[in-house]
N, C-alpha and C positions, 0 to 999 in steps of 0.2 A: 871824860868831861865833855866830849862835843860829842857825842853820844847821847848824853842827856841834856845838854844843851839844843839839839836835835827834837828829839821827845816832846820839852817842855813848850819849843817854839811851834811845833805841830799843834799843843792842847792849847798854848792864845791863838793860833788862825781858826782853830775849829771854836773857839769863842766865839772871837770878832765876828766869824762870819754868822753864828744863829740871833749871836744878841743885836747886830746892827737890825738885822731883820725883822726881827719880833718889836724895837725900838722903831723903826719904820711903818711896819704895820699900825701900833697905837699910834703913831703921828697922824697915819692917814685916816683912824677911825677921830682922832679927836677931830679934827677937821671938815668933818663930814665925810668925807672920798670915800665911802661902804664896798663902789667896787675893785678899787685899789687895795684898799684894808682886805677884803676877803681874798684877791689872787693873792695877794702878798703872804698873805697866813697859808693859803692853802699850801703854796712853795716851801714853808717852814713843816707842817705838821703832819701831811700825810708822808714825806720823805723820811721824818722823822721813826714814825710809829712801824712804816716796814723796816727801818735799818734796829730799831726797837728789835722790836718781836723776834729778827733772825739773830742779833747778838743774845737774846736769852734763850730761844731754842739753844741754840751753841752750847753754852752756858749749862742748860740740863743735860745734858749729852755729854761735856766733857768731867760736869761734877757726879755724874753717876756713874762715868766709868772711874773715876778719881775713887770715889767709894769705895765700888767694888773692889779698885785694884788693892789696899788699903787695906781690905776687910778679909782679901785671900793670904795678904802676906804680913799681915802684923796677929796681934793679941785676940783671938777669940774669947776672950773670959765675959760672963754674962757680966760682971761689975765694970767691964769697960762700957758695955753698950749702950750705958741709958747716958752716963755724959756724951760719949760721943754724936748719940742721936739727936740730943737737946745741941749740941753745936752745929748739927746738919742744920736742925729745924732753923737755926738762928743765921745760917749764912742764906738758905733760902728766901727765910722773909727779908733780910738786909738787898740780896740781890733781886728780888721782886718791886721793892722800895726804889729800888736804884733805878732799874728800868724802865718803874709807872713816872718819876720823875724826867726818863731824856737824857740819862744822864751817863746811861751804859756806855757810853764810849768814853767819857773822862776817865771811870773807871777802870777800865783797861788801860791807857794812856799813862795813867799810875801804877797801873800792875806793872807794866810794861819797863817806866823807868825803876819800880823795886827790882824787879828781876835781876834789871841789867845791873845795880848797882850790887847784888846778890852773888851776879857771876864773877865780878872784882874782889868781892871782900874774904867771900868762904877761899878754904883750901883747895888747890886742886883738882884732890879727886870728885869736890862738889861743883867747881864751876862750869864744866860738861853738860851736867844735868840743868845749872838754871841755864844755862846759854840754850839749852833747848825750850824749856815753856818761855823765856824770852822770844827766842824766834816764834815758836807757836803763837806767841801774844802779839807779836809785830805782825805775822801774818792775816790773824784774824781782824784786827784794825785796821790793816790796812787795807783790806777787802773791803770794811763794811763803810770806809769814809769814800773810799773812791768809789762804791755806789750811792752815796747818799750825794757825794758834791754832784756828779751829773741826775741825779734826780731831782735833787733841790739849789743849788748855786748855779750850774747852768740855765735855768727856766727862769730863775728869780733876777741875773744878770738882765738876759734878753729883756724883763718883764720891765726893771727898771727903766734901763734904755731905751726903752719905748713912751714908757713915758718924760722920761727929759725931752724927747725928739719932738711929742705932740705939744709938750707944754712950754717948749722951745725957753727951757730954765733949769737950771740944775740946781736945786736946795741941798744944802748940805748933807742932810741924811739919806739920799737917796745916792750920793757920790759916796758917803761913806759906805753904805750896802752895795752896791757895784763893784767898788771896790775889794771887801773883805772876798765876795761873792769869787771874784775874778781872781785873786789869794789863794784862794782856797782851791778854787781849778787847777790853777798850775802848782800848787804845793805837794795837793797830792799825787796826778800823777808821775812829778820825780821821787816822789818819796815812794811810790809803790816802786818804781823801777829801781829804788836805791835799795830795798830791801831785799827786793826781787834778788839781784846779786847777792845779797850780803847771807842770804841762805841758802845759795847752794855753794859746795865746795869746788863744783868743776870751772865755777865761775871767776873771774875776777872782780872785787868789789870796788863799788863804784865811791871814788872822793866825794869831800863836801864840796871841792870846788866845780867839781862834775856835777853833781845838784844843782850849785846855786846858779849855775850857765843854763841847766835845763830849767830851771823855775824859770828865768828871765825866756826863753825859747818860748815857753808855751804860754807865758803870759802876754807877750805879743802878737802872736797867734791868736789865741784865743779872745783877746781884745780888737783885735781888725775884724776878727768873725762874728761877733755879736756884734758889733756896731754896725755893721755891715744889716746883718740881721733886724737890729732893730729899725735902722732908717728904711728897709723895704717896706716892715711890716708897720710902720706911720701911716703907710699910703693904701700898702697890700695887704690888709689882713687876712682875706679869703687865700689870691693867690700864697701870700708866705706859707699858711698850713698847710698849701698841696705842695709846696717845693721842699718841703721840710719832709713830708713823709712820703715825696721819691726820693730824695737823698737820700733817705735812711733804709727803702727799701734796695735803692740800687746800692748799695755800702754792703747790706746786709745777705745779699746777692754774691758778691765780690769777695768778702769774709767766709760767705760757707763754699766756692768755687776754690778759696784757696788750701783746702781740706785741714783747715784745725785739726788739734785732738789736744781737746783740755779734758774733756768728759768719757766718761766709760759709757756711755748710752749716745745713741743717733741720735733721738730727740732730746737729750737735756746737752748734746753740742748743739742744734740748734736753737735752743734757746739761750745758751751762754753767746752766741755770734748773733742773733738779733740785739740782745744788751750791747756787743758794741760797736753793733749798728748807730747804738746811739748816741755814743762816745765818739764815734766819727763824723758826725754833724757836728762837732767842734771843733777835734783835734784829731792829730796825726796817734794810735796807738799799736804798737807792734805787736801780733798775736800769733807769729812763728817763727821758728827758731830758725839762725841763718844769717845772713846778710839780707839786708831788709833797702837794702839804695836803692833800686827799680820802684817797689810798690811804695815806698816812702815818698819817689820822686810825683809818679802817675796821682798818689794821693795830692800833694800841692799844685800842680798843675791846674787840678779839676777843684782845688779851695780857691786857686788865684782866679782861676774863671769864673766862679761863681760869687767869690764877693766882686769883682768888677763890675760883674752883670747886674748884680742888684744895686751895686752903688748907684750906677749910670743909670738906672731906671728908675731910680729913685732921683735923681739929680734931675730926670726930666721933667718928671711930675709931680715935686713938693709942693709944699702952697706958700710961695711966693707972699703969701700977705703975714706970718708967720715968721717967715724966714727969710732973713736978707742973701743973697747970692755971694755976700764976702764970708756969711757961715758956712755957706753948704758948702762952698768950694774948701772952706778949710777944715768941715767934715770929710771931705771926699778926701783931701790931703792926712789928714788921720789914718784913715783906715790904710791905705797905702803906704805908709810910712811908717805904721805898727808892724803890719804884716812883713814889708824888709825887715826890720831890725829883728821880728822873730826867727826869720831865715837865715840875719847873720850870727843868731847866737846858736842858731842851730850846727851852723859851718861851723863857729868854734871847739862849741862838745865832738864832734865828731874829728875834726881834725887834729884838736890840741888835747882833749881832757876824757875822752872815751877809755873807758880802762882797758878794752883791745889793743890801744895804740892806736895810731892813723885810721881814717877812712879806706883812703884809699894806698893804704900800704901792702903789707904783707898779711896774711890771715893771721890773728893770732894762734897762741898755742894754749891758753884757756878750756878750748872747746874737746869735749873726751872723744871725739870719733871724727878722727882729721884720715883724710889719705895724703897719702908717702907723695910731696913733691918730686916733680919729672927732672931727671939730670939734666943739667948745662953749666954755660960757662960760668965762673966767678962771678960775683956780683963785681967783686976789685976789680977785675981787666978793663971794666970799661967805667966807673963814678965807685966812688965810695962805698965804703958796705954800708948797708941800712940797720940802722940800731934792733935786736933782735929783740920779738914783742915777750910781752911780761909771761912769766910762765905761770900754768895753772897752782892752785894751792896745792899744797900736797895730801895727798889721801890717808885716812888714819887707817891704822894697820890693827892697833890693840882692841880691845873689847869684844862681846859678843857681836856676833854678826845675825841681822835679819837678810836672811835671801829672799827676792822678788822675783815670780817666773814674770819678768815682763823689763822691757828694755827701759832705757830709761824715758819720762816723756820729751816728746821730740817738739814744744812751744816753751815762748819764754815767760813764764807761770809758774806757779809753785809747782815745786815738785811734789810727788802724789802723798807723800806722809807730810806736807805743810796743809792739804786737804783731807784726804783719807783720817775723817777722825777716829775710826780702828783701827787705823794704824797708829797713831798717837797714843792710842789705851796700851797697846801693844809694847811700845818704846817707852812709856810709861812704868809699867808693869816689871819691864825688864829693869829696870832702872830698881828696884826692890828687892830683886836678888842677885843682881850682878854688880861687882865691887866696881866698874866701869860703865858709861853710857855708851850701847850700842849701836854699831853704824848701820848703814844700810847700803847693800852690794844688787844692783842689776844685773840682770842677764844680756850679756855684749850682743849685739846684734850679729846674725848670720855664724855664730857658736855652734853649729849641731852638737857637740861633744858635750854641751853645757848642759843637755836637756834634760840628762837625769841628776845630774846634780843639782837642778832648780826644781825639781818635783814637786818635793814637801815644801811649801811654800807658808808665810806668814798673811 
């Protein structure tokens, strides 16, 4: 039930926030405002048509391997082939339809909650398999909304707030698209990192109440940062475009010095670490696997410095005939007082609601490649023992097994068959003739003994 309660409050944010905007837009074309109207749309429709185009690529890719796998392990008889075909033809144009309308990602969001209700209701030995193209469907949604919110609800945030700032008034549809906007920011990156967990096994998954502390984290953050933002760029519109793209360049810098490996190619990781380059002009996002408190801390430090520095320079040279000095000061107090309270709900998830346990406790045991703690004394001889942190899920033993010559990856990102759509065709496939869904086994790191048992590889 809060599963799909989950789901369903995902597809109203991802509403509210296209319709507030496209409803804003027409406000500002009936009005006359043409160059409002036009950024405003542009923020809507080009974010749009690329997060488009890559859910339907997706889409032919996994419904052609679907076929395939289908068509090697069911009925070959010529009297199946022409319904079957006339059924292709007909999911194609429906899914064609779907995505010349915008629409490709409710879509999913529905598959998404059938699925999961799929993997409740069947037996069993079927709930396996939907729990798989579930999570496959969680993963691909959640990729393509956390690209779309920083291509479109970031830009269109800032775009807003800049003009409340110049026109020193806030109309209500411009606070409601801000709004949704700034929703939608923090929704999905909890929701990506709630999923993140919740598909892999080695993981511990992350609560609803551990979400809703990190929506509140980043929606503070996130809102001290663009106002921040926007009141420089009232004043600095040349300067704000060159501080925006050294921050992203120096981010993007710091991202590939800290050697990711999301990608199998040198150049498509740097390209996956310039994108979040650009997620880091807003917010804090973690892209390797670890304890992340040092570069989590270095990253706020240099957000605290630089919204202060814009604020106060903007506070020096607003325009006065505009704006009374009991706003700005109580602008200046916003931002400052957003930005704490994103920090204190940040100190709660991590202290109280992290599914590791404490911050700053003991590591957990979640994690598959821990080294052996150093002997000493009792923790009792000298305070209380420390509650011992939650242990990992336990690993499935039955079904056939896919071996991978390749350790497992070492970021906190899908793991390579939530990506590898051959490998999905794969696990698929197998799913067809195996009376069980098949796991998937890594090769342990630093194994030599392992090397010819992982040979023949999948």
């Amino acid at each position: 039930l809060r599963d799909g309660a989950w789901v369903l409050c995902a597809l109203l944010v991802c509403f509210a926030d296209g319709a507030s905007d496209l409803w804003l837009a027409a406000h500002y074309y009936v009005r006359g405002q043409r160059w409002w109207f036009g950024l405003t749309l542009l923020f809507v429709l080009l974010p749009s048509l690329v997060v488009q185009l890559l859910s339907f690529r997706w889409f032919v890719y996994d419904f052609a391997a679907a076929a395939a796998t289908k068509d090697s392990a069911g009925a070959t008889k010529d009297s199946a082939r022409g319904p079957r075909g006339c059924c292709r033809l007909c999911v194609w144009l429906l899914q064609g339809l779907i995505h010349l309308l915008q629409l490709g990602q409710v879509w999913r969001y529905l598959r998404t909650l059938y699925l999961g209700l799929q993997s409740r209701w069947q037996t069993e030995r079927r709930q396996r398999h939907f729990y798989w193209r579930m999570m496959f469907e969680s993963a691909d949604i959640s990729m393509l909304r956390l690209l779309e919110t920083f291509l479109k609800s970031a830009p269109q945030l800032v775009l807003q707030l800049s003009i409340m700032v110049q026109q020193n008034s806030v109309e209500p549809l411009q606070g409601l698209s801000a709004s949704a906007s700034l929703l939608s920011l923090a929704w999905m990156i909890a929701s990506y990192q709630k999923v993140l967990r919740d598909s892999r096994e080695d993981k511990m998954p992350m609560s609803y109440k551990g979400a809703v502390v990190q929506i509140l984290w980043h929606l503070f953050t996130i809102a001290a940062r663009a106002i921040a933002f926007a009141l420089f760029a009232s004043v600095f519109q040349l300067y704000f475009g060159i501080f925006i793209v050294t921050h992203w360049c120096i981010m993007t810098f710091w991202i590939i010095q800290g050697e990711t490996d999301f990608c199998m190619s040198k150049w498509e990781e740097i390209i996956y670490n310039m994108v979040v380059g650009i997620i880091y002009i807003f917010c804090w996002f973690n892209v390797k696997e670890g304890r992340s408190r040092y570069r989590m801390g270095i990253y706020y430090v240099i957000t605290l410095s630089e919204n202060a520095a814009l604020t106060v320079l903007w506070f020096l040279y607003y325009d006065r005939e505009t704006t009374s000095d009991f706003d700005a000061l109580i602008l200046v107090c916003v931002v400052s007082s957003s930005f704490a309270l994103g920090i204190f709900f940040m100190f709660i998830y991590y202290c109280l609601l992290h599914p590791n346990g404490p911050m700053f406790g003991p590591p957990s045991g979640g994690c598959i490649f821990q080294e052996a703690p150093a002997p000493g004394p009792p923790a009792d001889a000298v305070r209380p023992r420390a509650p011992a942190p939650p242990p990992a899920r336990p690993a499935r033993t039955e079904g056939p097994v896919i071996r991978i010559d390749l350790p497992r990856k070492k970021y906190p990102a899908w793991d390579a068959h939530f990506i590898d759509r051959r490998l999905r065709k794969t696990i698929l496939a197998l799913e067809y003739a195996a009376p069980s869904t098949p796991r998937l086994q890594y090769r342990t790191p630093g194994a030599a003994q392992e090397l010819l048992e992982y040979e023949t590889t999948v």
